[in-house]
C-alpha positions in Angstrom: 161.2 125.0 24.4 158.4 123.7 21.8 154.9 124.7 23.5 153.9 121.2 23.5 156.6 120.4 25.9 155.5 122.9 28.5 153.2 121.0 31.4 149.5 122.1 31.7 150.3 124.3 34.8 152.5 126.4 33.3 150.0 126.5 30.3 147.6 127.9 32.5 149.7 130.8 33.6 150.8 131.6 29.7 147.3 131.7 28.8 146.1 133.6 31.5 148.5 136.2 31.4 147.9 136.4 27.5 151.6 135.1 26.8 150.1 132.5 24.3 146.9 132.4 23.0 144.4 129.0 23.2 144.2 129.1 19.4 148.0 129.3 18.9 148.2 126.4 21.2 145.3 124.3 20.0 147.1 124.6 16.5 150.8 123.3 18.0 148.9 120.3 19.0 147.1 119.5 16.1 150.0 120.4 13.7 151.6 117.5 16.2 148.8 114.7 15.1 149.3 115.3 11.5 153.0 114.9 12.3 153.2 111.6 14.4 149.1 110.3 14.2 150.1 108.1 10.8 152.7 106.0 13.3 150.7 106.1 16.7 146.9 106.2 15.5 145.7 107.4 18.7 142.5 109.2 17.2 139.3 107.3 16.3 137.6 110.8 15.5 139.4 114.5 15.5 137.4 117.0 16.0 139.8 119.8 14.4 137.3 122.3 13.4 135.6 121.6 16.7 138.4 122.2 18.6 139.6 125.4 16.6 135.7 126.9 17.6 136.4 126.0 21.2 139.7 127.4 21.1 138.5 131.0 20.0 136.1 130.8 22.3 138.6 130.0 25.1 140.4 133.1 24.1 137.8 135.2 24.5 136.9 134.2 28.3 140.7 135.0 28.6 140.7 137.9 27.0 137.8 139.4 29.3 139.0 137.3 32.1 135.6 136.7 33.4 134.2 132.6 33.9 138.0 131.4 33.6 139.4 128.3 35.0 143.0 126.7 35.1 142.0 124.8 32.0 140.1 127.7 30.0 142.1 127.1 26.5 143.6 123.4 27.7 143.6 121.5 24.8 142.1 117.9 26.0 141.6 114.0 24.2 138.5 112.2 25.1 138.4 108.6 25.7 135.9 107.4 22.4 133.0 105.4 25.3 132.2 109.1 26.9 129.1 111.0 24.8 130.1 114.3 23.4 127.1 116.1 21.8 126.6 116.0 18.6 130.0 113.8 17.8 130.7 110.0 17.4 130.8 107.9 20.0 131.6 104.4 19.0 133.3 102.7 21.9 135.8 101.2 19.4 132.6 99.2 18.4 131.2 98.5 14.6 127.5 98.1 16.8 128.1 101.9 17.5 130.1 103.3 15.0 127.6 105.8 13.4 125.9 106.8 17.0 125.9 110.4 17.8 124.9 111.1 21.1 122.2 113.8 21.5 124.0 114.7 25.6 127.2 115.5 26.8 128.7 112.9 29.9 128.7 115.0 33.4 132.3 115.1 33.1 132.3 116.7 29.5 129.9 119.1 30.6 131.9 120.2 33.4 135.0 120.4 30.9 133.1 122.7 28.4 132.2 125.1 31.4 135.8 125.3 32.0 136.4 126.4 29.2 138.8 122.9 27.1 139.2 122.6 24.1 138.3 119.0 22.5 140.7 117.4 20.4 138.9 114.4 19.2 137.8 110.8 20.3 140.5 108.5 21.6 140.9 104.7 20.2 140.1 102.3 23.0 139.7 98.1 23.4 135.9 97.4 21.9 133.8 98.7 24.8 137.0 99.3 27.3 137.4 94.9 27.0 141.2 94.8 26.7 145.0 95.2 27.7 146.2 96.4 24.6 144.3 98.3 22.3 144.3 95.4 19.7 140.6 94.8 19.9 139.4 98.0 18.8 137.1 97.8 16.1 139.0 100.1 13.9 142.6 99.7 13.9 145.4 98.6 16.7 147.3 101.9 18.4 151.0 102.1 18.8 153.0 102.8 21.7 154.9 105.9 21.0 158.2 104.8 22.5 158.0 101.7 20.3 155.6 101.1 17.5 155.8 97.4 17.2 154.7 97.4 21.2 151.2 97.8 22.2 150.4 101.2 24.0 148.4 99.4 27.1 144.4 99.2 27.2 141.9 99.9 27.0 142.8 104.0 27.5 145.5 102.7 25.2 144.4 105.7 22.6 144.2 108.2 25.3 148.0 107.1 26.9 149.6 107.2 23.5 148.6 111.0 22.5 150.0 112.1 26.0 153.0 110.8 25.4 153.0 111.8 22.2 152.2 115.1 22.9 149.3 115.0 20.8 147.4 116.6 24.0 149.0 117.2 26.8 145.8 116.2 29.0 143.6 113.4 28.3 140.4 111.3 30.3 140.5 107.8 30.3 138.6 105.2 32.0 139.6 102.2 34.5 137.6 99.3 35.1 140.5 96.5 36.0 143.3 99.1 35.3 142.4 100.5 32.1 144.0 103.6 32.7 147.2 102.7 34.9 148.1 99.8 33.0 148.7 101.9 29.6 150.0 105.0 31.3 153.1 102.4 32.2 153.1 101.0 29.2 153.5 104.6 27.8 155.4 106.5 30.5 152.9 108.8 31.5 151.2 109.7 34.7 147.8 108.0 35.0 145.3 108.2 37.8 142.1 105.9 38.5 139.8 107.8 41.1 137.9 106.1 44.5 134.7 104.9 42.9 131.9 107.3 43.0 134.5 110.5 43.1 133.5 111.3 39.4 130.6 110.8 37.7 129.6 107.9 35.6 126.8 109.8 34.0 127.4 109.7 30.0 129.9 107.0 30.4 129.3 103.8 27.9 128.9 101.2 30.9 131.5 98.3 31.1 131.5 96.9 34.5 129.5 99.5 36.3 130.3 98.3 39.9 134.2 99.0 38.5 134.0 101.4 36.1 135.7 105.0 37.0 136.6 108.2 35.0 140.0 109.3 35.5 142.8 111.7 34.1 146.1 111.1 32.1 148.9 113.7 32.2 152.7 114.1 31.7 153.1 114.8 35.5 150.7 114.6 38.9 150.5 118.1 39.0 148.6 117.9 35.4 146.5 115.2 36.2 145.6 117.3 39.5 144.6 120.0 37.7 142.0 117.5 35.6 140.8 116.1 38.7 139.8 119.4 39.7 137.5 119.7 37.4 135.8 116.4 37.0 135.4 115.2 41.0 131.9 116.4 42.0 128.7 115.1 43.0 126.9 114.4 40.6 122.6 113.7 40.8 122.5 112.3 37.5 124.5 109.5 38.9 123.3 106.9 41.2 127.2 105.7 42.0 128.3 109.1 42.7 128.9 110.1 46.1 127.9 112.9 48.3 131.2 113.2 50.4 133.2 116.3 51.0 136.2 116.6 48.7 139.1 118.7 48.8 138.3 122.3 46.9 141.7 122.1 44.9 143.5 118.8 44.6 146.4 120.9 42.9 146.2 123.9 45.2 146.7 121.4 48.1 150.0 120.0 46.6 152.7 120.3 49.6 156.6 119.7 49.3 157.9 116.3 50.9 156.6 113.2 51.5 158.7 113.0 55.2 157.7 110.6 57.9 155.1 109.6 55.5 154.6 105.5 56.3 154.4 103.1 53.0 153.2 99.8 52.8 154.6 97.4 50.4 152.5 94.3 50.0 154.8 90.8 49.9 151.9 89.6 47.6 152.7 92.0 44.7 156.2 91.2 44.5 155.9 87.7 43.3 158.1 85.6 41.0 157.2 85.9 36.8 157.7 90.0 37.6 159.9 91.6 34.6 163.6 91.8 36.2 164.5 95.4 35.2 160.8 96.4 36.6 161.6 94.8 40.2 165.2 96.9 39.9 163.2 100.4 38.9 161.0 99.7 42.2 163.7 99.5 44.1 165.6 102.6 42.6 161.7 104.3 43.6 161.9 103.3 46.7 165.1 104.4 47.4 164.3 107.8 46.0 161.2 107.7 48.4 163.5 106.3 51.2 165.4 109.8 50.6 162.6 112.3 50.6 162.5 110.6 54.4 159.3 108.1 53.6 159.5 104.8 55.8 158.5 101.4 54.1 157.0 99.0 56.3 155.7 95.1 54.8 151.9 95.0 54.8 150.3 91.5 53.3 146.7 91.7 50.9 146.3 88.0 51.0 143.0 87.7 49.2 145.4 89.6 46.2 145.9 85.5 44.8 142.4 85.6 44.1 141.2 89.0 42.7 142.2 87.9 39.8 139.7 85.4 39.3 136.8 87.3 40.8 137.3 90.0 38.5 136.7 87.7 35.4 133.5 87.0 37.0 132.2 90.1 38.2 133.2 91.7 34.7 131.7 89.8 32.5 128.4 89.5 34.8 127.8 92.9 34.4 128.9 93.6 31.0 126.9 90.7 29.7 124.0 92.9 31.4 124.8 96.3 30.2 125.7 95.3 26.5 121.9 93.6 26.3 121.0 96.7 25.5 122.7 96.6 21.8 119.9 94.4 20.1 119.6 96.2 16.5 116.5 97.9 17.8 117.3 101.3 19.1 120.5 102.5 18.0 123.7 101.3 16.7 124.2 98.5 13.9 121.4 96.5 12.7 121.9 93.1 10.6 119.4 93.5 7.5 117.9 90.8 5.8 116.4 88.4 8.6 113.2 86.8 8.8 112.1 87.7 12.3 113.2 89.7 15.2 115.4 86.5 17.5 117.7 86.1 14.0 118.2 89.8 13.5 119.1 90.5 17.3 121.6 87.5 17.0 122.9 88.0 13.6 123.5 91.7 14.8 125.2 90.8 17.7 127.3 88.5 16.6 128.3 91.2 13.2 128.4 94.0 15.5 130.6 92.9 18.6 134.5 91.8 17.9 135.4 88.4 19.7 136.4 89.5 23.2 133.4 91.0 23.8 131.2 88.2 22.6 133.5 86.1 24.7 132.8 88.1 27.5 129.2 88.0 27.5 129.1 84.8 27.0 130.7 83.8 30.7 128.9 86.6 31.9 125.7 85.3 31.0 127.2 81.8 32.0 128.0 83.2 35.3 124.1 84.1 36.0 122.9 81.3 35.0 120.4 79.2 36.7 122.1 76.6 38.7 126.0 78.4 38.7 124.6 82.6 40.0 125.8 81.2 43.5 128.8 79.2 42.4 130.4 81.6 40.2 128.7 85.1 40.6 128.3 85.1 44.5 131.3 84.0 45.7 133.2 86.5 43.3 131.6 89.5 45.2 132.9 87.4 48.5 135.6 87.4 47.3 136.0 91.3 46.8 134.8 91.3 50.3 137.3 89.9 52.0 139.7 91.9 49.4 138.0 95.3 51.0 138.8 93.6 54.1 142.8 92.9 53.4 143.3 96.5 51.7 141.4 98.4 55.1 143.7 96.2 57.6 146.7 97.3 55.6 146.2 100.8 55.8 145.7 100.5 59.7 149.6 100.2 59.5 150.4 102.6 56.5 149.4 105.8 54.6 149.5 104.3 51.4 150.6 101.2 49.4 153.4 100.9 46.9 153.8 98.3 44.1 154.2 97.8 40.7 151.8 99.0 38.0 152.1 95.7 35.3 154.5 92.3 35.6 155.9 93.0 32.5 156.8 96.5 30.3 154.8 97.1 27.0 154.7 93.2 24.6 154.9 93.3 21.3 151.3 93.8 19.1 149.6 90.2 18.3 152.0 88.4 20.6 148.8 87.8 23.5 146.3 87.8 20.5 145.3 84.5 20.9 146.3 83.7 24.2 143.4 85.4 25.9 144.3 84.5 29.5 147.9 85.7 29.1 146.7 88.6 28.2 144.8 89.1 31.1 147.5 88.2 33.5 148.5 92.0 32.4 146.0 93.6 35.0 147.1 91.4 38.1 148.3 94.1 40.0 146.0 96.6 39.2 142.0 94.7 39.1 142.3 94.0 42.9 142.5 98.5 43.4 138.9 98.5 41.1 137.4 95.3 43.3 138.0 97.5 46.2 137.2 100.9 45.0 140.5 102.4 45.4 142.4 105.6 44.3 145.3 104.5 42.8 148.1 106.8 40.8 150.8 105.6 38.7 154.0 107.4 37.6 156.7 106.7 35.4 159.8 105.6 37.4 162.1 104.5 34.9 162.8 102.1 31.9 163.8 98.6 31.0 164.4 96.9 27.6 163.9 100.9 26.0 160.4 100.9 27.5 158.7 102.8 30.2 157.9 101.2 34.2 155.2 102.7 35.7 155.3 103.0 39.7 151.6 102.6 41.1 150.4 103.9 45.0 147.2 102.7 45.9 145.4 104.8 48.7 142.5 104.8 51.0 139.1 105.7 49.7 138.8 109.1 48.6 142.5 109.6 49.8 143.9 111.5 46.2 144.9 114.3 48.1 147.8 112.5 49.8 148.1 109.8 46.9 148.5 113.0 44.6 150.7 114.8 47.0 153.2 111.9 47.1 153.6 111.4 43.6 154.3 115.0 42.9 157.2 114.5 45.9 158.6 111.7 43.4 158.4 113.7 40.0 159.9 116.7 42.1 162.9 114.2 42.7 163.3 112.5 39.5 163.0 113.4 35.8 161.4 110.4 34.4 158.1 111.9 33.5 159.8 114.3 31.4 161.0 112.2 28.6 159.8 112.2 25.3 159.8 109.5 22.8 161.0 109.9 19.5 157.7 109.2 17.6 158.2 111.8 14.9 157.4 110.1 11.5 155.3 111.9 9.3 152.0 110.8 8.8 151.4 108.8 5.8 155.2 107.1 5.6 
């Protein structure tokens, strides 16, 4: 088998038991982005000679076996909005294309104690604003199991090198489904945290009410593994939380999902849903059926209207947090201006792409004099009463079960200029982020040659279980291990 077929757990055990070396395996992977990167273009920034530093170094920990971790030597991608010392971090932005932060994110500092090794900067949607990768700043990312199709967004960078296996572990971020939208675009396993179960510190803010760190793996296991290492409490973070977490998400895996109780909401399984995506649910919920899981029908009526309130509270708060990017302090500055007002708006408008103008614009809209209570208040009552729905379900279940996206990966540039179709693409996923949710998505099959990604949604702080019954799944089916054929060179 090629070494960058074999799953991060098994990895682990290789490299601890000096069977493979993290600099023989750090090499695999980047001989793989030479190979395929020229089709997929998953890298904004690689960090080979980086990575070959941190590799050596790995090996040495391993070698002594002292300060070693399950992912001492784990090659890992980085999502281009979270600030690596000393490297780019341009959020897919021209504003920020030359900044360099002078800190590592909590998250990346955790990862360099464990000892990973950093491939490079993913390609993400300008500031995380997107479904599809397309409105990067730099150039549009392919899905790997079809390079005409987009690879999902805005972790649409970080979802195609997975299933690439141009890393075989990568962080993303999910503000309305950022990261399980393009692991089922991509056929990969993709899991957004409860809010406040990782640390926002060194995170580019979005949304930061919705924003959340999460990992992206070939199987649950994997992206166990990664949780491990980035759920902590963090006091450089406001949002994180101080509540008692299980010591080893992976550790804690158990066999069987029996007598497990699984709602299915009626409002998730509405008409306009793809017709081979509805048939691979019901294939997963047979399979789950099987493994001796009982499905009961739950209702999340205030579902119909997350939708909405998300395209409020979003742009409210990035309209905020981007105010920050005025040409003064850091990033792009316009030149040439005769006072300060027409360089901040000649720099805004050069240095942010169209759906992030467009965003702060209804943001700032939105908190307005005369429309804050019309528009901005009754969008957070809104996610009220969807807190509500989600808490009466799970008085009747363990966890929820629905589909990740209402359609399999669309072809680049067809949604372009239809903004609002394209953000029909996070229906079933915002209304997890307005509530603060754990939610996990596997692959669980394929229609029209593309992957359908199978999403649970759990209680707050529930990953254990949420984790737990998606390994159950991948123990029973196979569809997380296939590999798409993505192997033209680079440059043809």
């Amino acid at each position: 088998m090629n070494i960058i077929d074999v799953p991060v757990y098994q990895l682990a055990e290789m490299l601890k038991d000096r069977k493979l070396s993290s600099a023989e395996l750090t090499k695999a992977y980047l001989d793989r982005i030479k190979q395929v990167e020229g089709t997929v273009r998953a890298f904004i920034t690689l960090m080979e000679e980086k990575a070959m530093a941190m590799a050596l170094a790995a090996d040495g920990r391993l070698m002594s076996g002292t300060n070693t971790t399950p992912l001492t030597g784990i090659p890992i991608a980085i999502k281009d909005l979270l600030c690596i010392q000393g490297h780019p971090t341009t959020c897919g932005s021209k504003i920020l294309q030359n900044f360099i932060p002078p800190y590592d994110a909590s998250v990346i500092a955790r990862l360099r104690d464990a000892g990973s090794v950093f491939l490079g900067k993913t390609n993400m949607d300008e500031f995380a604003m997107g479904s599809s990768t397309e409105n990067s700043r730099f150039f549009c990312t392919r899905n790997p199991w079809n390079p005409a199709m987009v690879p999902g967004g805005s972790s649409g960078g970080s979802a195609a090198a997975v299933a690439a296996r141009e890393t075989p572990l990568a962080l993303g971020t999910d503000t309305g489904g950022s990261i399980r939208q393009p692991a089922a675009f991509c056929g990969i396993t993709g899991l957004k945290p409860t809010y406040g179960s990782v640390s926002r510190y060194g995170l580019v803010a979005y949304a930061s009410s919705l924003d959340q760190i999460g990992p992206m793996a070939r199987c649950v296991r994997d992206a166990a593994l990664l949780l491990d290492a980035i759920s902590f409490h963090d006091p450089l973070d406001s949002t994180s939380a101080d509540v008692t977490r299980p010591r080893c998400y992976e550790a804690s895996l158990r066999p069987g999902i029996s007598g497990v109780k699984i709602g299915v909401p009626r409002e998730f399984f509405r008409e306009g849903m793809d017709e081979g995506i509805r048939q691979r649910l019901d294939e997963a919920r047979r399979v789950m059926e099987g493994l001796g899981a009982r499905f009961i029908d739950v209702s999340i009526p205030a579902l119909d209207c997350s939708l909405a309130a998300y395209y409020v509270i979003a742009p409210c708060e990035a309209s905020s947090n981007l105010a920050r990017y005025d040409g003064c302090r850091y990033g792009y500055r316009a030149e040439g201006e005769p006072d300060v007002i027409s360089m901040y708006k000649k720099t805004r408008r050069e240095g942010f792409g169209e759906e992030v103008l467009r965003r702060i614009i209804i943001g700032t809209y939105a908190l307005s004099s005369g429309y804050y209570e019309a528009y901005y208040l009754k969008a957070q009552k809104v996610r009220t009463l969807i807190k509500r729905d989600f808490d009466r379900a799970f008085q009747e279940c363990d966890f929820l079960f629905a589909p990740a996206t209402p359609t399999p990966a669309f072809p680049i540039g067809e949604k372009a200029d239809d903004p609002l179709s394209m953000y029909l693409s996070d229906i079933f996923t915002v209304s997890v982020n307005m509530a603060g949710l754990p939610g996990l998505v596997v692959p669980c099959g394929f229609t029209k040659g593309l992957p359908v990604g199978l999403q649970l949604i759990g209680r707050a702080f529930g990953e254990a279980s949420l984790v737990n019954a998606g390994a159950a799944f991948q123990e029973a089916t196979d569809f997380h291990l296939k590999t798409p054929d993505c192997s033209v060179v680079s440059g043809q």
